[in-house]
N, C-alpha and C positions, 0 to 999 in steps of 0.2 A: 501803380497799385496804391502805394500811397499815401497819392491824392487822392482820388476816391475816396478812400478812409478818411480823408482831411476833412474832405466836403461832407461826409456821413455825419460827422462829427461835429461840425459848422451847422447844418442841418438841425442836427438834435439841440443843439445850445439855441440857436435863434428862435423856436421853439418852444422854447421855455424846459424843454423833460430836460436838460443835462444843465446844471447849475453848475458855476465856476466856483474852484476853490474860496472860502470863506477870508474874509480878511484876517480874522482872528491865525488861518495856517498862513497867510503869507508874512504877516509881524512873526509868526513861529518859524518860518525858514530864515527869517532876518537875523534874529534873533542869534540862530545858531550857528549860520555861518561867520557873526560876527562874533560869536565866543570864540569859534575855533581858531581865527586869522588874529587874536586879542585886539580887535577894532570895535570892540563890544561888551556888554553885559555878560556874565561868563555863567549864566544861567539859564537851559534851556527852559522852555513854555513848558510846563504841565497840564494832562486831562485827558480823556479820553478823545479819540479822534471820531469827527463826523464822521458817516458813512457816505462814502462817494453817490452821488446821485446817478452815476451811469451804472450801479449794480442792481443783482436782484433782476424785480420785474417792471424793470423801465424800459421806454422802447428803443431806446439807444441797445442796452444789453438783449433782449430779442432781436435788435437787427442783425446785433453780433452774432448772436445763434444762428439766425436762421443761412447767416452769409457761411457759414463754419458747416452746419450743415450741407450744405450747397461743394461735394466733393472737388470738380476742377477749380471751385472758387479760392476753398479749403488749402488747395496745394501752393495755391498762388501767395495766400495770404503765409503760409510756410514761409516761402522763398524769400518773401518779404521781408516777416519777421526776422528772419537768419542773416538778408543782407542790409536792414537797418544796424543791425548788433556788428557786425563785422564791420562797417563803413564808420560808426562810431568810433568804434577802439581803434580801427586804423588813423583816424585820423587827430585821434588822441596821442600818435606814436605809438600804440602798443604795436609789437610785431607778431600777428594773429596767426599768420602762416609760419613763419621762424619758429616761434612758441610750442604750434600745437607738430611740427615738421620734428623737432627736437626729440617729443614726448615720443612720437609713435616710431621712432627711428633708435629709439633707446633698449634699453633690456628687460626696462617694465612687466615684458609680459613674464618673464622669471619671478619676479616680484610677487605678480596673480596667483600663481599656482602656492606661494608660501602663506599667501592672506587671504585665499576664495575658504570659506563654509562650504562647501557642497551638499550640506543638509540643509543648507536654509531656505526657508520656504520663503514665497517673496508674498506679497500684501495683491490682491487681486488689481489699484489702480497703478502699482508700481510699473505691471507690463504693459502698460499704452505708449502709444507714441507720444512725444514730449519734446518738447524743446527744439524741434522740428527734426527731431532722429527719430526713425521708425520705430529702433529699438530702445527708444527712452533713454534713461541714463546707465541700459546695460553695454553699453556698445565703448569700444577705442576710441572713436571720434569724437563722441561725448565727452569723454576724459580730459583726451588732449585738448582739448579748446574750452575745459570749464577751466585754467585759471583765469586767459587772456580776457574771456566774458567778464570773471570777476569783477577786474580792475578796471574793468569799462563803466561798471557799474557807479563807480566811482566817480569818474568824472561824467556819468549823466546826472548825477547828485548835485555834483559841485563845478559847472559848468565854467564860474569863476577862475578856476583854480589855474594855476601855470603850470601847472604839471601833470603828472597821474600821480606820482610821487606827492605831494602837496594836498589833492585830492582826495588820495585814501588814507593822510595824514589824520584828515577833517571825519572823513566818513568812520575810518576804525576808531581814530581818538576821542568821538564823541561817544560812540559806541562803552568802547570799555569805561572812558569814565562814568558812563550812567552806571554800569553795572558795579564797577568800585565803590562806588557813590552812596548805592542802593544797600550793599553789602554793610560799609563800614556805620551807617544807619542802622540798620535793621536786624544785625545776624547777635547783637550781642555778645562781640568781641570774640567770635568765631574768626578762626585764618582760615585762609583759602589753603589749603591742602591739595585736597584731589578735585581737578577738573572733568567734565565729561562734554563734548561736544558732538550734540547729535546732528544728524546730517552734513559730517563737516565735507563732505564732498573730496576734492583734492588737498586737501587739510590748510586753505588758506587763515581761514577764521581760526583753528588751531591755536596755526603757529603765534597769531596775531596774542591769543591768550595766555600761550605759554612764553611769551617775551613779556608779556607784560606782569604777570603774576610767576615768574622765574624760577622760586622754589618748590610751587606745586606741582605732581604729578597731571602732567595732562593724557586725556583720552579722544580720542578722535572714532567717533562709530558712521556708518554710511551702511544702505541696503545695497551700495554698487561696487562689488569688487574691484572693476574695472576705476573706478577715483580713487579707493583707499588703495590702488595699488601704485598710481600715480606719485600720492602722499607720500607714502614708506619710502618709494624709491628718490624721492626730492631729502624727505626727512634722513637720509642715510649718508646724504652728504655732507649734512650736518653736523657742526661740534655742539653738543647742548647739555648742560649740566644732568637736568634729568629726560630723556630721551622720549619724546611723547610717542606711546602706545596706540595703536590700529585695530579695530574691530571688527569684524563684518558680521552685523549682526541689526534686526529692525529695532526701529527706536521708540517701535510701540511694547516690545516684548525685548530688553538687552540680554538677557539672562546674567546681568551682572546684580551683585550685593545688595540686598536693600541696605539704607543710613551706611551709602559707603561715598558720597560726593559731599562737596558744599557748594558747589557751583555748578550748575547744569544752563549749556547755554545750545539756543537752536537761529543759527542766523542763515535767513531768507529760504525758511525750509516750508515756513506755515501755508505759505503759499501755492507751494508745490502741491497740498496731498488737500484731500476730504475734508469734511467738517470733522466726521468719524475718528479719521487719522489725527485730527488735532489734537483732540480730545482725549485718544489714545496717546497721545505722548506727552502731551501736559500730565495725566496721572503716570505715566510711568517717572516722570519726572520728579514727579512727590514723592513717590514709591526710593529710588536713588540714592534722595537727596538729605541729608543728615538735620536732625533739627536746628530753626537758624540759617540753614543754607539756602543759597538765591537760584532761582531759576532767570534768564534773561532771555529773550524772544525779542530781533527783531527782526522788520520783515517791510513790506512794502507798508507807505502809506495816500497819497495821492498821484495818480498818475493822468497823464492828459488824453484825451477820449482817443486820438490816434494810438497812442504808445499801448494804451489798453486795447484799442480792438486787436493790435498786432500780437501782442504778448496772448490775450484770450486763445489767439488761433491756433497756440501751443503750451498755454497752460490751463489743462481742462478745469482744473477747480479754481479757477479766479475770484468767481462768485462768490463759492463757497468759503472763501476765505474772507472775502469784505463783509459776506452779512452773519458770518458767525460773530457772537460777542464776547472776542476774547478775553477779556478782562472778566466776566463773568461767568466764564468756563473754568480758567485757573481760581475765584472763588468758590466754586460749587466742588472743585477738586479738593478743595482744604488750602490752600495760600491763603497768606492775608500780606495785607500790606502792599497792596498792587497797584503799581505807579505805571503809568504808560508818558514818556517823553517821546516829543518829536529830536529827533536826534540830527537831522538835516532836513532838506527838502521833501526829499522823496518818502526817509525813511521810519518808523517811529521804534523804539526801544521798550519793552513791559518788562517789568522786573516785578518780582516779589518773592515772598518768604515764608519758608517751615516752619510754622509755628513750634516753641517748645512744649 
């Protein structure tokens, strides 16, 4: 399967419709990987990022449709997707079966019943299938096997790296320092106080921020009981000065405080929901966010025609995330100051600021 996709993909590039990443992004993954290992410039590349030429209405992106369309195709390219991800991190050493075997063998689901909403209404693209689970990310098995994916994520970023360990060193540490970076620029001698991480899924990204900004209260929100309940129960093993807080609640509507964060952070969420949903969370973001205080977004930025048709086959708004322009969505919202860095290979970081 694929190959197929290889050749689909080979096809549209020789072609001419699919244009290979710009030199300009391949000096920007040098760049960055060579800040993070100090064999480098300790500066990533700035600007807004091209739009991938396999999005939208090109015909690489209609073959993907129409092959997605195509239901026994559909399932295959499922199967697919799920055993690229799982063959990756396996052979990265994560231990995907150990991992997610742990979680679902645990007391977790005690956990559920303390952090489920039962009033919450869920967003109409939340109930599709996704991530090649029927029941998207309402299900156990979604749960149990979102950290393992995490950290995979990682080392397909930084394919260099000798470790996972070393990998998510490069991928998180270049991450939060955009966002420090951006912060101690821009907020006007604002501290970081109160954190809010929306869609933090199983609270990786979290905890990533509440170790790194240590005295802030952190928050952790997610539409899936089922992850934030994964979170609590990892989070409870924990010794940690200020305890980060679990939500279940959408992150287009938190019903939390207006001017009650300075830092509202959404990592590899953009991708997952609508152009609608983005939009919806970029202003509830502003709405949160105390004047001064950073929003940081990041999220995918080129991916190679295979890895996209596979990902396309279980992530329905793909598109919809390449050709919204989000840098010009978080301006029309009220931010200013909006910086978008390539943060590794893959992935790019947009930060900006509440105006006073």
């Amino acid at each position: 399967m694929v190959a197929i996709l290889a050749r689909a993909g080979a096809t549209a590039a020789a072609s001419g419709s699919l244009q290979r990443p710009t030199d300009r992004r391949r000096r920007n993954a040098a760049v960055v990987v060579a800040a993070a290992t100090g064999t480098g410039p300790a500066v990533p590349q700035e600007g807004a990022l091209e739009r991938p030429a396999w999005s939208g209405e090109t015909p690489l992106s209609r073959l993907v449709g129409a092959l997605i369309a195509f239901k026994p195709l559909y399932s295959l390219m499922k199967l697919a997707s799920r055993e690229v991800i799982i063959r990756t991190a396996e052979k990265s050493n994560i231990p995907w079966r150990d991992m997610t075997k742990k979680v679902l063998e645990s007391d977790v689901y005690e956990v559920f019943e303390r952090i489920r909403d039962p009033n919450l209404v869920y967003p109409d693209y939340y109930l599709s299938p996704f991530h090649a689970y029927d029941e998207g990310n309402l299900s156990w098995l979604a749960a149990a096997e979102a950290e393992p994916a995490t950290m995979s994520i990682a080392k397909r970023a930084i394919p260099e790296a000798r470790s996972i360990e070393e990998a998510n060193q490069i991928v998180r540490g270049n991450w939060l320092n955009a966002i420090e970076e951006h912060h101690l620029k821009y907020s006007g001698n604002c501290q970081i106080n109160d954190i809010l991480d929306i869609g933090c899924s199983v609270g990786v990204s979290t905890r990533y921020l509440a170790e790194k900004f240590p005295s802030a209260q952190a928050v952790g929100l997610d539409l899936s009981p089922y992850f934030l309940a994964v979170a609590a129960q990892k989070e409870e093993k924990l010794s940690r000065q200020n305890p980060i807080r679990w939500v279940h609640a959408n992150g287009e509507a938190t019903g939390l405080p207006s001017d009650s964060f300075d830092l509202v952070s959404l990592a590899y969420v953009c991708h997952e929901c609508p152009a609608r949903a983005i939009t919806g969370l970029v202003k509830e973001a502003f709405r949160v966010l105390r004047p001064g205080g950073t929003i940081a977004l990041t999220d995918n930025s080129e991916l190679s025609p295979v890895l996209f048709t596979l990902m396309k086959s279980t992530e329905p708004f793909l598109d919809e995330y390449y050709m919204l322009d989000l840098e010009e969505t978080m301006r029309q919202v009220g931010f200013v100051n909006v910086c978008s860095i390539l943060t590794d290979a893959r992935h790019r970081t947009v930060t900006a600021t509440v105006p006073y």
